[in-house]
C-alpha positions as CSV (number, residue, x, y, z in Angstrom):
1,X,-37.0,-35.9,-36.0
2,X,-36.0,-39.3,-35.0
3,X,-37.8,-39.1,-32.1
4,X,-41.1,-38.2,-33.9
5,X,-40.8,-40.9,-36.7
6,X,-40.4,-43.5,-33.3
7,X,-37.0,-44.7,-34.6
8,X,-36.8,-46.5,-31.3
9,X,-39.4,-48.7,-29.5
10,X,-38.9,-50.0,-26.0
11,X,-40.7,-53.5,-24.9
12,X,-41.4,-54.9,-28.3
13,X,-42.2,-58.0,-27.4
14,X,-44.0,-59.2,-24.7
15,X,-42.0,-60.8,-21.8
16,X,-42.9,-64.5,-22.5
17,X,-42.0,-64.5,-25.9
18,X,-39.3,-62.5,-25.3
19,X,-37.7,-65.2,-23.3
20,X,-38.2,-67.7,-25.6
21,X,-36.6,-66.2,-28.5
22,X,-33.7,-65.7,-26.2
23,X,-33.3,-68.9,-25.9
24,X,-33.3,-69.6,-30.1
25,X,-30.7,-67.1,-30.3
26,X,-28.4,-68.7,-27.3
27,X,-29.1,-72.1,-29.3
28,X,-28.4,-70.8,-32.3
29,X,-24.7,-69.4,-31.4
30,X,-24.2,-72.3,-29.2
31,X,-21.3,-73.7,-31.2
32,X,-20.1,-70.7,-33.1
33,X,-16.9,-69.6,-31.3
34,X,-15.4,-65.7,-31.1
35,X,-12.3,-67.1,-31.9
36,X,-13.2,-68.2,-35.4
37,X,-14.4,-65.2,-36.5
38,X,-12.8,-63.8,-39.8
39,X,-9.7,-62.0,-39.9
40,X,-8.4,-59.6,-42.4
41,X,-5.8,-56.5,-42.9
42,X,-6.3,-53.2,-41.7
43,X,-3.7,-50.8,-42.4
44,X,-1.2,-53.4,-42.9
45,X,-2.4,-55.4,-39.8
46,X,-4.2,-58.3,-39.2
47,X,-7.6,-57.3,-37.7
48,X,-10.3,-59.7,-36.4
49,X,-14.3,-58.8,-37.3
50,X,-15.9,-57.5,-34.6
51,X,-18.8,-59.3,-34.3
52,X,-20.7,-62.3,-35.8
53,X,-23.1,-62.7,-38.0
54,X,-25.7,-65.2,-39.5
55,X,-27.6,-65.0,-42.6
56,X,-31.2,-66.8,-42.8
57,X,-34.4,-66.1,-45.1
58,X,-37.7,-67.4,-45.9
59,X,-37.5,-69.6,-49.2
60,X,-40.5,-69.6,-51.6
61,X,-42.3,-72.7,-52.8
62,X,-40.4,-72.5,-55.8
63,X,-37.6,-72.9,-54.4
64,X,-36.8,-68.7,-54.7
65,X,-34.5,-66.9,-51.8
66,X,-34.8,-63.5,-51.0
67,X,-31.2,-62.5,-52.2
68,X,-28.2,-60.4,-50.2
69,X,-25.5,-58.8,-52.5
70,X,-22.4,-58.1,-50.1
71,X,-19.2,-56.7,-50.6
72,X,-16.3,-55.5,-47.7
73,X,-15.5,-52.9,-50.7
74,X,-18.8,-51.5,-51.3
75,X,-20.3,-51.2,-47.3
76,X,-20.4,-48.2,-46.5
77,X,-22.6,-47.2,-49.4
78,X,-26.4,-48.3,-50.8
79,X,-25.6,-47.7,-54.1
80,X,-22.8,-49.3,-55.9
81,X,-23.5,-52.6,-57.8
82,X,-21.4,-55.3,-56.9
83,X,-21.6,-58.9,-57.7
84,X,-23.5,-61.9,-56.1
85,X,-22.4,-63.2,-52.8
86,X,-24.8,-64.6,-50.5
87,X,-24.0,-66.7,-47.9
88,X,-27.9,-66.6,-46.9
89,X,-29.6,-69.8,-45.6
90,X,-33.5,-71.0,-46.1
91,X,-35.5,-70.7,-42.7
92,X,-36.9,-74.1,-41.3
93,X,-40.0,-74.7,-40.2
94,X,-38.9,-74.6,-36.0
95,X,-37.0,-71.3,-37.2
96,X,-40.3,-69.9,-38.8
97,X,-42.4,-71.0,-36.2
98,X,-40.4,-68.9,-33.3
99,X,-39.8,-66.2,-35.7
100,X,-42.9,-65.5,-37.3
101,X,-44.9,-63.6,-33.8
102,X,-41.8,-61.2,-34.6
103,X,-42.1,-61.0,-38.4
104,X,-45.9,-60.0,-37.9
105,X,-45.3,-57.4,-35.5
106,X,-42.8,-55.8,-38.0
107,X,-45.2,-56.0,-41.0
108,X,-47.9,-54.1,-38.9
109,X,-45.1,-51.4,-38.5
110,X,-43.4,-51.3,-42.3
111,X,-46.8,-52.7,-44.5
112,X,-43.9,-54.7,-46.3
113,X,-43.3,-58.7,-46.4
114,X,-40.2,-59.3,-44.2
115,X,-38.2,-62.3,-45.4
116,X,-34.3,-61.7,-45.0
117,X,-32.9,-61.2,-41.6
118,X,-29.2,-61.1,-39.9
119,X,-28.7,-62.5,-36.8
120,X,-25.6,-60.8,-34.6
121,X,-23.9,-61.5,-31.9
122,X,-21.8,-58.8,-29.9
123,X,-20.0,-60.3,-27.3
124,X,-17.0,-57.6,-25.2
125,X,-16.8,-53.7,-25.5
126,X,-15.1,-53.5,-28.4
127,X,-17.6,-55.1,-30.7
128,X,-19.3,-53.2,-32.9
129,X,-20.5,-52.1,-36.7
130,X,-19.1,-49.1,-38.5
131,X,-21.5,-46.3,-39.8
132,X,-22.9,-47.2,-43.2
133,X,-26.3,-46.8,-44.6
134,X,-27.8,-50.4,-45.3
135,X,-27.1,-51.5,-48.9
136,X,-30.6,-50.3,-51.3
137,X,-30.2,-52.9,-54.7
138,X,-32.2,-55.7,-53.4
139,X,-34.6,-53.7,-50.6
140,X,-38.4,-53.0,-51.6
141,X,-39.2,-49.8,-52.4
142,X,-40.2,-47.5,-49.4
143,X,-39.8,-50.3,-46.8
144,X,-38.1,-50.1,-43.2
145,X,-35.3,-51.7,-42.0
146,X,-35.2,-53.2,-38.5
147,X,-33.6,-54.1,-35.5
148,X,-34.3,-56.0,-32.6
149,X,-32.5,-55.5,-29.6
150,X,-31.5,-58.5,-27.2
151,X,-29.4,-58.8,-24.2
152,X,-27.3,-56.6,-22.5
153,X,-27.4,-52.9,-23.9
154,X,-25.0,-50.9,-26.7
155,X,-24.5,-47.3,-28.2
156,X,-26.5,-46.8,-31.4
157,X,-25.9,-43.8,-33.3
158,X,-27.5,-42.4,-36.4
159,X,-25.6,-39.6,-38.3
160,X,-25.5,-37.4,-40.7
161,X,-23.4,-38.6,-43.9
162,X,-20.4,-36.5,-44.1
163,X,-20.8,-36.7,-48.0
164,X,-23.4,-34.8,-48.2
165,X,-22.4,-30.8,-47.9
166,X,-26.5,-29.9,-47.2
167,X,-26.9,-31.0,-43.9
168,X,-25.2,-30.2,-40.9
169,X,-21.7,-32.9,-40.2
170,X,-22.1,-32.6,-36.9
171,X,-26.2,-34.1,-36.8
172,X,-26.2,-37.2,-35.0
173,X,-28.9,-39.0,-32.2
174,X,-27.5,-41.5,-29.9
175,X,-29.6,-44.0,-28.4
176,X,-28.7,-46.5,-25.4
177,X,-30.5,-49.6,-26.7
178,X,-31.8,-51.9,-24.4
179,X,-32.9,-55.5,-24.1
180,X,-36.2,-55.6,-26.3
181,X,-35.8,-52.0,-27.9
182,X,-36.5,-52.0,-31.1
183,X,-34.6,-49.6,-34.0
184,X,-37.0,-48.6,-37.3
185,X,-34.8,-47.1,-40.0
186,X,-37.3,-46.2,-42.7
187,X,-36.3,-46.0,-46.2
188,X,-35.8,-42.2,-46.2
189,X,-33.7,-42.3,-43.3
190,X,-31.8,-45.0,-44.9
191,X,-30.9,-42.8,-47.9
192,X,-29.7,-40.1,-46.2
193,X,-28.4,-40.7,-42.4
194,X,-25.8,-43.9,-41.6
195,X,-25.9,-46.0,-38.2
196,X,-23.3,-47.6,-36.0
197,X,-22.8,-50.1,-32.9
198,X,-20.3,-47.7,-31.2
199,X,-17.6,-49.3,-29.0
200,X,-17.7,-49.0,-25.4
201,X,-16.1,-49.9,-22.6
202,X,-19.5,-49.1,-20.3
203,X,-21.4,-51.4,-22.0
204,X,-20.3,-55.3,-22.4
205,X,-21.9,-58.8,-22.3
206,X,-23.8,-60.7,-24.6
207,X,-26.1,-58.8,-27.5
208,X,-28.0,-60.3,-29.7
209,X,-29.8,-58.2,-32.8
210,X,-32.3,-59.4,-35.4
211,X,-31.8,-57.1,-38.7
212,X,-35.2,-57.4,-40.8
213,X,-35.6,-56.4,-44.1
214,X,-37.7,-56.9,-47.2
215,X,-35.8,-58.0,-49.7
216,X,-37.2,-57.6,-53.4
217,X,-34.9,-59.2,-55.4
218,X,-35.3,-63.1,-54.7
219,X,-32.3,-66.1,-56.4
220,X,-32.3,-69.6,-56.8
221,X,-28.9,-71.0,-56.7
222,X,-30.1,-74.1,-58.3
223,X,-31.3,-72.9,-61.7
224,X,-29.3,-69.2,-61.5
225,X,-33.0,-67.5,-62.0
226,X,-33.3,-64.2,-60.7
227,X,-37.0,-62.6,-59.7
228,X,-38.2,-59.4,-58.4
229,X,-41.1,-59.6,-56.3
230,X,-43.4,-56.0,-55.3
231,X,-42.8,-56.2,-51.1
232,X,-45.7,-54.4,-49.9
233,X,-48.3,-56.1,-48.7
């Protein structure tokens, strides 16, 4: 199935710009250090997050930002409502000028507006995402959820949710993604299989990932408005 709905693209983008949004993402994580990442308990221990993460969006006119609800309690699921907490930033102009040759590419695919998108960073072996299905409140309607894959190469696996007692536990596709291999979760896939960085010791070094997503619910910190916007384009 995954196979036929292209989940994964090889050679997104084309070798010269390929290199030059390396070189954003290097600049960008210039001065953000492994050792400051957050720390927090796990089973009565202090663990450190295993990976890093920056938040950036395009801001409207009005002064609008396409708005991320996040909350360690509610991750692994897309439908519990939790409360505001965005630690988001507005795109610049140099950001949306390197950026946007991506963003269209991905509209072409999804026929939604992208304007949110995570920038990661996995660094040894052991850094990686748990298996979670990306969080529904604030996504458009019917839209896919990307991500780009830069630098040195990881285990991606989608799987079945164990939740659900319809489908098979053991279902899961495991992809070895690859330095410009791109990952389309549609929204139906969303809803019903989760995904995961899996650890391992095989595959280390730098990776970068762009996570793309069109975000319908849109905030402005300044006067607390709220908006909701129709993504698709």
């Amino acid at each position: 199935m995954f196979e036929e709905r292209k989940t994964r693209r090889s050679n997104f983008l084309p070798p010269d710009l390929l290199e030059m949004v390396r070189d954003k993402l290097d600049e960008l994580y210039a001065e953000v250090r492994v050792e400051d990442r957050p720390t927090f308990l796990s089973r009565g221990k202090v663990a450190m997050n295993r990976r890093d993460a920056l938040w950036y969006a395009i801001p409207t006119s009005d002064g609008f930002l396409p708005h991320y609800r996040a909350s360690t309690a509610s991750y692994g699921s897309p439908h519990i409502k939790i409360k505001k907490a965005d630690d988001t930033k507005a795109m610049d102009n140099n950001m949306l000028e390197w950026m946007q040759p991506i963003i269209d590419r991905l509209e072409q695919i999804s026929g939604h507006k992208i304007n949110h998108f995570v920038f990661h960073r996995y660094v040894g072996y052991e850094d990686k995402i748990g298996a979670h299905h990306d969080k529904t409140q604030d996504l458009g309607d019917g839209s896919t959820i990307f991500s780009l894959s830069i630098g040195n190469p990881r285990r991606f696996d989608i799987l079945a949710d164990t939740k659900d007692k319809w489908i098979e536990k053991n279902e899961r596709e495991t992809f070895i993604v690859k330095d410009n291999d791109l990952i389309c979760m549609p929204w139906d896939i969303n809803q019903v299989y989760r995904h995961t960085i899996v650890p391992c010791k095989k595959y280390s070094g730098v990776r970068y990932s762009i996570t793309a997503r069109s975000k319908c619910t849109l905030y402005n910190k300044e006067s607390k408005e709220q908006k909701i916007i129709n993504t698709k384009l």
